[in-house]
Each structure stands twice: as structure tokens, then as C-alpha cells.
C-alpha positions in Angstrom: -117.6 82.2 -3.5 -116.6 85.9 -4.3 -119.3 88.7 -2.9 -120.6 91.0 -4.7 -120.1 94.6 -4.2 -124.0 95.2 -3.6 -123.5 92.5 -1.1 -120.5 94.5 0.9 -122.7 97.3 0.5 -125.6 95.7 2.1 -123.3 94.4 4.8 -121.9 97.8 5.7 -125.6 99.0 6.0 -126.6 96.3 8.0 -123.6 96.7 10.6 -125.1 100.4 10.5 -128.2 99.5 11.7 -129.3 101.9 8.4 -131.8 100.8 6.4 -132.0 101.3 2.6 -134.2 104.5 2.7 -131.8 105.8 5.2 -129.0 105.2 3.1 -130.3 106.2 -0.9 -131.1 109.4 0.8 -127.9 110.0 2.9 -126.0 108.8 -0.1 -128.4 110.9 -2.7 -128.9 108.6 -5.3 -132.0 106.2 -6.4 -133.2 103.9 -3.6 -134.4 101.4 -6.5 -130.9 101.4 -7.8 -129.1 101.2 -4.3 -131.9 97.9 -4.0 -130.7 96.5 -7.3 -127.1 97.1 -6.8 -127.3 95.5 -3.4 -129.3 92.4 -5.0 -126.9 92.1 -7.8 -129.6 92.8 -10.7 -127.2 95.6 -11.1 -123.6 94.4 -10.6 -121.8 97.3 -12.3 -122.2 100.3 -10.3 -120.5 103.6 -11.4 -117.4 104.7 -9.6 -119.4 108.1 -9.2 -122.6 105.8 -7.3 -119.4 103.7 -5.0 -117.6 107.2 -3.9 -121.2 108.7 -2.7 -122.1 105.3 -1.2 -119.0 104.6 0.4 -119.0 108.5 2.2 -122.6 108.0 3.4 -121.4 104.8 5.2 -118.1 106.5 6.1 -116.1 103.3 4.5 -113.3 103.8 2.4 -114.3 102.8 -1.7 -111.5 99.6 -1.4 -113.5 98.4 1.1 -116.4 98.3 -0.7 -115.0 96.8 -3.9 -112.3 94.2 -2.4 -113.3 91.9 -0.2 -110.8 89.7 2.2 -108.4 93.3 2.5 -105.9 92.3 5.2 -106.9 95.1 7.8 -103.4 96.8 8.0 -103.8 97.4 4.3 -106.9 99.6 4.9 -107.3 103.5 6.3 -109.2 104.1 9.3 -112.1 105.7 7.4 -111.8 109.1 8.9 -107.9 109.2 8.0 -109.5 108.3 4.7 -111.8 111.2 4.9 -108.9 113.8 6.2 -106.9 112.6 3.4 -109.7 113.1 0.7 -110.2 116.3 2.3 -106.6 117.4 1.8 -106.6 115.6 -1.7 -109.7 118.0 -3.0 -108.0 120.7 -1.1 -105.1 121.0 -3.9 -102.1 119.9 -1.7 -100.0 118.2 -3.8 -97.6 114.7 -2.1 -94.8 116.6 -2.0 -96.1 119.4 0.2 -97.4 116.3 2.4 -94.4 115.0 2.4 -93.0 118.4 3.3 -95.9 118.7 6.2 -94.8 116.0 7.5 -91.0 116.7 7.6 -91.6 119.3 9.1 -94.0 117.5 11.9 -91.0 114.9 12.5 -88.5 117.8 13.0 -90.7 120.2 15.6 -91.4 116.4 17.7 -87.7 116.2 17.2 -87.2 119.8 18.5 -89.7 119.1 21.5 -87.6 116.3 22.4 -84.6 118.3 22.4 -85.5 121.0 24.7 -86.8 117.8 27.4 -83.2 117.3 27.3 -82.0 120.0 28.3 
């Protein structure tokens, strides 16, 4: 049977050792909601509601809507969080992908100079 995404969320929580107070507040939204999301009374939760639910338990937001995610498709959740961070930031792929060009060369470089 398919979980629910109040049931992932619950789960998370639980593996937190966090209990629903705890986590409405961390998360600043309505502990009777977080309840009735997590009891699927409420199965439809707004992305808005998964993104501050999923940062309070410091899970990436595919892991709290899939379930069954092979783990080598996932992010650690603080490579996640780093790449939010430079997402909000402004930096646009192609100065990432220019970043990290750049990182490959100067390793290259490093490499280089071992050699000589």
C-alpha cells in the first residue's frame, strides 16, 4: 500500500526523536494542521507547508513526497541545503557549471605541480 505523505512526515519525526510540538514550531506552521496532515485528514498539503516541513527536518522535499527513492537518486540533505542556498543566492547553472570547471582545473593544476 502507497504511504501517505503525512505518514513520511511522521516517520521523519519519529526517526528525529521530535515530537509534533517540536516540529509545528521549528517548522512555523499550525501544529493542528501538521496533526492532520500526518493522519491523512489532510492529504493535500501545500508545496509552501512540504518546503518548511522538509527544512525543519533537514530532508530533502522528494523525500518527503516519493516514497521507495533508490538512495543514489537522493542528495545528502545538507548538499540539498548548500545547493538551495546557492539556488536563492542568484547563481545561475551555467556559473555552477563554470565553478566547477574551474574546481576540476586548479585539482588538475595541484596534480601537476606533485609531478614535478
Amino acid at each position: 500500500m502507497a504511504e501517505h505523505i503525512g505518514e513520511r512526515i511522521q516517520k521523519f519525526r519519529l526517526k528525529q526523536k521530535m515530537s509534533l510540538s517540536e516540529l509545528a514550531e521549528k517548522a512555523d506552521v499550525a501544529k493542528s494542521y501538521l496533526s492532520n496532515v500526518e493522519r491523512n485528514i489532510q492529504g493535500n498539503p501545500s508545496i509552501h507547508f512540504i518546503e518548511k516541513v522538509a527544512c525543519a527536518l533537514n530532508v530533502t522535499i522528494p523525500m518527503l513526497l516519493f516514497e521507495d527513492q533508490p538512495a543514489e537518486h537522493l542528495l545528502d540533505p545538507e548538499w540539498s541545503l548548500l545547493l538551495q542556498e546557492a539556488i536563492d543566492s542568484g547563481i545561475s547553472k551555467q556559473e555552477f557549471k563554470e565553478f566547477l570547471a574551474f574546481q576540476k582545473w586548479k585539482q588538475g593544476q595541484g596534480r601537476n605541480a606533485e609531478r614535478k
